[in-house]
ZADO-605817 format. One record per residue (C-alpha): residue number from 1; residue in three letters; chain; y, x, z. Coordinates in steps of 0.1 Angstrom, whole numbers, plus 5000, padded with zeros to 4 digits. Layout:
<r><pos>NUM</pos><code>ALA</code><unit>A</unit><yy>Y</yy><xx>X</xx><zz>Z</zz></r>
...
This chain:
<r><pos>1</pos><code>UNK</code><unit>A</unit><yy>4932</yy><xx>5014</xx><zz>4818</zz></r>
<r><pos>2</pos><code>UNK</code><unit>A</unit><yy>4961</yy><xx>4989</xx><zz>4801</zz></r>
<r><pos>3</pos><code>UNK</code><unit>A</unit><yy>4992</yy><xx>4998</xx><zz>4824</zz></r>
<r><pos>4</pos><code>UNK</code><unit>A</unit><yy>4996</yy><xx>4959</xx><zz>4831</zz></r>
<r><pos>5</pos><code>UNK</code><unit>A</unit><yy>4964</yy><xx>4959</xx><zz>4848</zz></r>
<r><pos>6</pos><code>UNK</code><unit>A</unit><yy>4967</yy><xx>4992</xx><zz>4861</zz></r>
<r><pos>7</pos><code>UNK</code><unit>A</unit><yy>4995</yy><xx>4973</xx><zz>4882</zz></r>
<r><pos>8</pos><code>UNK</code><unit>A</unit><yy>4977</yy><xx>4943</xx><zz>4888</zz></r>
<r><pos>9</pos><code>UNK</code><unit>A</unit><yy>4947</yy><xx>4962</xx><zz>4903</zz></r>
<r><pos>10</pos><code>UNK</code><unit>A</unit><yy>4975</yy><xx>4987</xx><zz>4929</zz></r>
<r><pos>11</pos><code>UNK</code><unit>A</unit><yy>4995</yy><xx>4947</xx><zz>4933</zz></r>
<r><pos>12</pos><code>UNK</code><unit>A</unit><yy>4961</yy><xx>4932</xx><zz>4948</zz></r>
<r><pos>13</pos><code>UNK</code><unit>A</unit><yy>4954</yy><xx>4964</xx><zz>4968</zz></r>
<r><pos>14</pos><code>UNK</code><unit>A</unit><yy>4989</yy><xx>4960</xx><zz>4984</zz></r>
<r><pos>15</pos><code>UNK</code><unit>A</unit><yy>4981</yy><xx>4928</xx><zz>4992</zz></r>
<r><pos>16</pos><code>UNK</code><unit>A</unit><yy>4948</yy><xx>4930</xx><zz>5005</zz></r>
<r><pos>17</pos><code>UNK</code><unit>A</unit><yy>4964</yy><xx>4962</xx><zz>5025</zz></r>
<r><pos>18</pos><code>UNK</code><unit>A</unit><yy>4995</yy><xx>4939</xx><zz>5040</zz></r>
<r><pos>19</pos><code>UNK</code><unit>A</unit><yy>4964</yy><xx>4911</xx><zz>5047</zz></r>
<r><pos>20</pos><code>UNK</code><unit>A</unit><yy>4943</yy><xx>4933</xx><zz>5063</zz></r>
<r><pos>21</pos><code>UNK</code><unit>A</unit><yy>4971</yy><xx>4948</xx><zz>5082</zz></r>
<r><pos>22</pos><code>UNK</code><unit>A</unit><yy>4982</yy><xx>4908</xx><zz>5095</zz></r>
<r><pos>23</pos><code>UNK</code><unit>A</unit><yy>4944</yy><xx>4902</xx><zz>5106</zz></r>
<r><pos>24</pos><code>UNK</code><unit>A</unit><yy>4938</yy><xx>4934</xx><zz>5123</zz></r>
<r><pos>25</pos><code>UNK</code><unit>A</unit><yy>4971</yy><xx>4925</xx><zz>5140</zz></r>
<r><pos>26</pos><code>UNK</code><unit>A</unit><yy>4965</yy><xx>4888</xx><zz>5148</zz></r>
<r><pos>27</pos><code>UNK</code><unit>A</unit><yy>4930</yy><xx>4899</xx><zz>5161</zz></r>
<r><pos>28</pos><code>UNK</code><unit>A</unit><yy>4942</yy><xx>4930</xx><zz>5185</zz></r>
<r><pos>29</pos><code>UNK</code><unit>A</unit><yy>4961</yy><xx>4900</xx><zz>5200</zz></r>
<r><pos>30</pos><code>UNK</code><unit>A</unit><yy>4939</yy><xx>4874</xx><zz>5203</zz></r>
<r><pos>31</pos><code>UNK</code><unit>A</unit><yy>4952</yy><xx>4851</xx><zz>5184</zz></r>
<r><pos>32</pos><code>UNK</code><unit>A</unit><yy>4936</yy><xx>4825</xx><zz>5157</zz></r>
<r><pos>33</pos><code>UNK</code><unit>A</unit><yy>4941</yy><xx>4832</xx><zz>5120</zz></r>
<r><pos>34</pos><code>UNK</code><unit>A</unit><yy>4951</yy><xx>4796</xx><zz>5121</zz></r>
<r><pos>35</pos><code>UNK</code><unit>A</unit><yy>4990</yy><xx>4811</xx><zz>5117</zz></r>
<r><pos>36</pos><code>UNK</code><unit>A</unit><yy>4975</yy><xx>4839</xx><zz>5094</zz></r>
<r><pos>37</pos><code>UNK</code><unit>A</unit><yy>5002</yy><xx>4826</xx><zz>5065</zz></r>
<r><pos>38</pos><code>UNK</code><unit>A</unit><yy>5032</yy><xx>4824</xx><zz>5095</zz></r>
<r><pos>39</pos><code>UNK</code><unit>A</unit><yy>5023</yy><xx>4864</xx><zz>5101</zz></r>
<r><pos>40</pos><code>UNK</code><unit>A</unit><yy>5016</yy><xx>4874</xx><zz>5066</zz></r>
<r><pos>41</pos><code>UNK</code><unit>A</unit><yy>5046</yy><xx>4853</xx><zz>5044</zz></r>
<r><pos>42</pos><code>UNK</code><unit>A</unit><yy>5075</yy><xx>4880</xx><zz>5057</zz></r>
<r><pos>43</pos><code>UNK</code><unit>A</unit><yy>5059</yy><xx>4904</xx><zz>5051</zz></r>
<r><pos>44</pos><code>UNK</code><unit>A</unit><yy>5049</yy><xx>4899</xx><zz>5019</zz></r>
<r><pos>45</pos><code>UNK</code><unit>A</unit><yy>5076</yy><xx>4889</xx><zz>5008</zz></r>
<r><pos>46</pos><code>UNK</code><unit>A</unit><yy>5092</yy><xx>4923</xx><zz>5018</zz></r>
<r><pos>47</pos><code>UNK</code><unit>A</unit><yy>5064</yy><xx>4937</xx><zz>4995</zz></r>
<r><pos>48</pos><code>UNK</code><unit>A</unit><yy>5072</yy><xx>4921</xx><zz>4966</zz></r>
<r><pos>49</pos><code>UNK</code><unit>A</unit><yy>5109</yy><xx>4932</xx><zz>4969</zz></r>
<r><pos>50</pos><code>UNK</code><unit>A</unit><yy>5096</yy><xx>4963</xx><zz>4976</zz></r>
<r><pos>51</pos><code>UNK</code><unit>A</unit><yy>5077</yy><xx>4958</xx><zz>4943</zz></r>
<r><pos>52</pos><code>UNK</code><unit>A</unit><yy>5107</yy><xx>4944</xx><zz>4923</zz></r>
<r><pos>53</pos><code>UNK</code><unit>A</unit><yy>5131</yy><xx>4971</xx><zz>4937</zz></r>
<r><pos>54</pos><code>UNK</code><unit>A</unit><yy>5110</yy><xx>5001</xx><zz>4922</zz></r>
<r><pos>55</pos><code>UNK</code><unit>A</unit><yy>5098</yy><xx>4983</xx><zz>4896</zz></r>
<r><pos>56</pos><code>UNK</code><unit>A</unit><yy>5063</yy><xx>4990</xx><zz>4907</zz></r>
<r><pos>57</pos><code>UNK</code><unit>A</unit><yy>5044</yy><xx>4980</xx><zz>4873</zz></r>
<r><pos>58</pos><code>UNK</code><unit>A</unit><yy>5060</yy><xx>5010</xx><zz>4853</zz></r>
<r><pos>59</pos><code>UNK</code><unit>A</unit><yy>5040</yy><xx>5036</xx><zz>4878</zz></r>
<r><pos>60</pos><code>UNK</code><unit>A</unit><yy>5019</yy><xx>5015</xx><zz>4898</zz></r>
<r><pos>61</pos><code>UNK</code><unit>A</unit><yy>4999</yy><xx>5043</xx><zz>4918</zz></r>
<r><pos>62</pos><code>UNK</code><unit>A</unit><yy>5027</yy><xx>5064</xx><zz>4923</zz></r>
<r><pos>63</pos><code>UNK</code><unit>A</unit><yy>5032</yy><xx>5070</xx><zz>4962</zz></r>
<r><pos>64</pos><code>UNK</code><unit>A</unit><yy>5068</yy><xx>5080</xx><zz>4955</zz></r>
<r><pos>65</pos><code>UNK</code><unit>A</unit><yy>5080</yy><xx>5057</xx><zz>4932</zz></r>
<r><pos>66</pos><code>UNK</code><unit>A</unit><yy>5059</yy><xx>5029</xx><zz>4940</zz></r>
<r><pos>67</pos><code>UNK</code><unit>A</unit><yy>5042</yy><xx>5035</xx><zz>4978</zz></r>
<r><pos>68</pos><code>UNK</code><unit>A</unit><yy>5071</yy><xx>5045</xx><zz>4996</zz></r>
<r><pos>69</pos><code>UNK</code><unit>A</unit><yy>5096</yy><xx>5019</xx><zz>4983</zz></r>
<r><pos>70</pos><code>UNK</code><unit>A</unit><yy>5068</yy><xx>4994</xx><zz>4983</zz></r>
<r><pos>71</pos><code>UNK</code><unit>A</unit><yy>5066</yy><xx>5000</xx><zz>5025</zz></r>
<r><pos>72</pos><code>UNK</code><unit>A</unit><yy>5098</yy><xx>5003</xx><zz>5036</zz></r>
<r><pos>73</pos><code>UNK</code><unit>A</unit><yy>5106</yy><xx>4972</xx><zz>5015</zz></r>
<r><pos>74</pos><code>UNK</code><unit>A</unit><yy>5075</yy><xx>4953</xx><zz>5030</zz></r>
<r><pos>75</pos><code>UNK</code><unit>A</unit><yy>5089</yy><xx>4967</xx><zz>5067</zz></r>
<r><pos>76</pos><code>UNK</code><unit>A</unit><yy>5125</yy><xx>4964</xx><zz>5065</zz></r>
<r><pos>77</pos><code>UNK</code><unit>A</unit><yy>5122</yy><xx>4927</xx><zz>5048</zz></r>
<r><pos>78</pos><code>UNK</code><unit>A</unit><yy>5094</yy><xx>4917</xx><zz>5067</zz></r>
<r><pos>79</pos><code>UNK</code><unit>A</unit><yy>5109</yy><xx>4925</xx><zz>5097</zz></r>
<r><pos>80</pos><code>UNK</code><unit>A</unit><yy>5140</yy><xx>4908</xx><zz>5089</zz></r>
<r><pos>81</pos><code>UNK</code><unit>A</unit><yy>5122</yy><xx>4881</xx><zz>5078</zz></r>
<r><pos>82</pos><code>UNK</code><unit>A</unit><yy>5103</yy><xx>4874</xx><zz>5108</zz></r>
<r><pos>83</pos><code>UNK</code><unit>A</unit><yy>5139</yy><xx>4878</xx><zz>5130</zz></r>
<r><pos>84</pos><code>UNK</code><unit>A</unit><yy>5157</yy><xx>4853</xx><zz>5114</zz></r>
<r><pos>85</pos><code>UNK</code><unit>A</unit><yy>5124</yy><xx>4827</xx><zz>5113</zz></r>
<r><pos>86</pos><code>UNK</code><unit>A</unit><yy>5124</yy><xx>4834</xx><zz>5145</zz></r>
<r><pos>87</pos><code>UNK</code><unit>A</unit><yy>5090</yy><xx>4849</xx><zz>5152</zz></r>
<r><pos>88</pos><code>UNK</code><unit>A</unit><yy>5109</yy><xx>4879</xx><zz>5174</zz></r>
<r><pos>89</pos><code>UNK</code><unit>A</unit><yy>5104</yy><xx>4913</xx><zz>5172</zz></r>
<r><pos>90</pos><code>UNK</code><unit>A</unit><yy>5097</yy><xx>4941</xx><zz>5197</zz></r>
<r><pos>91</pos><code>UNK</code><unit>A</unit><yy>5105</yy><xx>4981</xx><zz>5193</zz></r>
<r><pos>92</pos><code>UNK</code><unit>A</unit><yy>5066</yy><xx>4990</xx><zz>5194</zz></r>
<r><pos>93</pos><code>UNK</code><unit>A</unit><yy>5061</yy><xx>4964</xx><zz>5174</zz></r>
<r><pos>94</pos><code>UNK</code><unit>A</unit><yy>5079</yy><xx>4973</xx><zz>5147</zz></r>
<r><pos>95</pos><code>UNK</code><unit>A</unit><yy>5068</yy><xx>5009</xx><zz>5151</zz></r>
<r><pos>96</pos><code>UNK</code><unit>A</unit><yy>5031</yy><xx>5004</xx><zz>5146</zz></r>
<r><pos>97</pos><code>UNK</code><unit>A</unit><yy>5034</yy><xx>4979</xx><zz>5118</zz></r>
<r><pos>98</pos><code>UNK</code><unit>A</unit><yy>5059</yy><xx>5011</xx><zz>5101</zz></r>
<r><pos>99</pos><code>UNK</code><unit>A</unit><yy>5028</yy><xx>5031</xx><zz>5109</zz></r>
<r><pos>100</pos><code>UNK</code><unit>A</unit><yy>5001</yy><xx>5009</xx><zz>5100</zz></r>
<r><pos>101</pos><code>UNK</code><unit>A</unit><yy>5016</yy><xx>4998</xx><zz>5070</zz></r>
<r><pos>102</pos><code>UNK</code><unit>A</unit><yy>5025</yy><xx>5034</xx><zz>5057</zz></r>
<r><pos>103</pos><code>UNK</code><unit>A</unit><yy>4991</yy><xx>5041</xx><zz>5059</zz></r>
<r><pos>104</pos><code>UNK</code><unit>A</unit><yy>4981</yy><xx>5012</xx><zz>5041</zz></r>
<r><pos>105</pos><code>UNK</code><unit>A</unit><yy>5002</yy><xx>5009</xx><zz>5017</zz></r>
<r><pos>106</pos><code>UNK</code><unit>A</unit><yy>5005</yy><xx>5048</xx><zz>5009</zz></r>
<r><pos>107</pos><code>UNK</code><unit>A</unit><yy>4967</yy><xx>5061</xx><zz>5020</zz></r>
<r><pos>108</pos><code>UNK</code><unit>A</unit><yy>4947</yy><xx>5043</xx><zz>4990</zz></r>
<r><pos>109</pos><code>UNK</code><unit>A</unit><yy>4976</yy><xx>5058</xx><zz>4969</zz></r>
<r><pos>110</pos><code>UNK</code><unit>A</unit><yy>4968</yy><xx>5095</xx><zz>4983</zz></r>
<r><pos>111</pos><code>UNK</code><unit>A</unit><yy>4929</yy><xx>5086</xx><zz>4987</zz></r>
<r><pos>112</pos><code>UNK</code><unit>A</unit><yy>4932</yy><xx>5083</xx><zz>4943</zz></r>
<r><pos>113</pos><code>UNK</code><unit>A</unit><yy>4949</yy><xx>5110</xx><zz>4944</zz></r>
<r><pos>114</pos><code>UNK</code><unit>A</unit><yy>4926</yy><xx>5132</xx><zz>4960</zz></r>
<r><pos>115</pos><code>UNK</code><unit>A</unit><yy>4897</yy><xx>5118</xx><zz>4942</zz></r>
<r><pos>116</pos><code>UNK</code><unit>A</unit><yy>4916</yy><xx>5123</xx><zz>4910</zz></r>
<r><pos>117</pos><code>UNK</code><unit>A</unit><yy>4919</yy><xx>5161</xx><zz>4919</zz></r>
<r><pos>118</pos><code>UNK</code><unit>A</unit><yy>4883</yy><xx>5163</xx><zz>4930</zz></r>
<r><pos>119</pos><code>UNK</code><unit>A</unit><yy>4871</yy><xx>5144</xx><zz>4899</zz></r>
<r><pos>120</pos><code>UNK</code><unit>A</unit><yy>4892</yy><xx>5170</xx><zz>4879</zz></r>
<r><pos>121</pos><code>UNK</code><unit>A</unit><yy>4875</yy><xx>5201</xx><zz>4898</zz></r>
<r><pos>122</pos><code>UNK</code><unit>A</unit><yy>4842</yy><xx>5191</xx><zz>4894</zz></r>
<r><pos>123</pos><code>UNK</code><unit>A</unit><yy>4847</yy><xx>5191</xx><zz>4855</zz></r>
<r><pos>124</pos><code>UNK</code><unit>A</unit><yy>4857</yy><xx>5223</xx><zz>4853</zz></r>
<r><pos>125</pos><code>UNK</code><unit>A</unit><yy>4824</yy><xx>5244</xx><zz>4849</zz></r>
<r><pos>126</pos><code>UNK</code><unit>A</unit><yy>4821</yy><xx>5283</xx><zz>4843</zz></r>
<r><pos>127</pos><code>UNK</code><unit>A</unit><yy>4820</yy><xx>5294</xx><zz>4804</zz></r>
<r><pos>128</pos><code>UNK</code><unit>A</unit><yy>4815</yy><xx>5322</xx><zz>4785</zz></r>
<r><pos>129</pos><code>UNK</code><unit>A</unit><yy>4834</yy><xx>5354</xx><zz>4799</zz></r>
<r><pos>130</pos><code>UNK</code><unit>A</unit><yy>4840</yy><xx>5336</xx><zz>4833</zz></r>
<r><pos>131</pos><code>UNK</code><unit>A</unit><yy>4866</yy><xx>5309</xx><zz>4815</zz></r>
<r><pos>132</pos><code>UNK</code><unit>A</unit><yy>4864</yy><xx>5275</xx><zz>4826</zz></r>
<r><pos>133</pos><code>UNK</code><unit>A</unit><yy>4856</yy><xx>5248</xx><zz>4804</zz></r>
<r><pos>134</pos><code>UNK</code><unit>A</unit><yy>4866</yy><xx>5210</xx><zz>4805</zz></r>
<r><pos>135</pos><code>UNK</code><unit>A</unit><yy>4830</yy><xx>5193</xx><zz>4811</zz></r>
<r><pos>136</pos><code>UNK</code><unit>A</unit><yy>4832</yy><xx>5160</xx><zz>4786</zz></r>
């Protein structure tokens, strides 16, 4: 796959992960997703930072490189974000979004990884003399 939309495709999922991570969060509270974008704008703006500051399109999937600056950047921002707008914040709030959003934003980046490895494995088949061969 083209690196550009190798870092499109992991851009959307972090997206998608920070949205999914606003409506889970909106819903758990009872509140509309009428102020969906009020929620979701600090936060993704701390993403995109995030993005920017490890330049995220060079290793897209990388949960180093890319994951973990991508979620402190999306927490830390979005958290300052959403103090100065004044939308408040709350110790336990700002522990579970850290959670939630690490495991977002860094478990589809583990989840490849995994699946890479077990893709890999399940190439390797037994040749002659006990050797393993790549399976093409």
């Amino acid at each position: 796959m083209d690196l550009r939309l190798r870092a499109l495709v992991a851009f959307v999922i972090d997206v998608a992960a920070v949205a999914l991570f606003v409506v889970i969060g909106r819903a758990s509270h009872r509140e509309g997703q009428s102020g969906f974008a009020v929620t979701f704008w600090p936060f993704a703006t701390g993403l995109v930072v995030g993005w920017l500051g490890s330049r995220g399109w060079r290793r897209p999937f990388s949960i180093a490189r890319t994951g973990l600056v991508a979620w402190v950047g999306t927490v830390l921002i979005g958290m300052l974000l959403r103090a100065v707008s004044g939308q408040g914040l709350q110790v336990a709030f700002v522990i579970v979004a850290a959670i939630v959003l690490g495991a977002f934003l860094l478990g589809w980046r583990l989840l490849r990884v995994a699946l890479d490895r077990s893709a890999t494995r399940s190439a390797d088949v037994p040749g002659p003399v006990g050797f393993f061969v790549r399976r093409r």
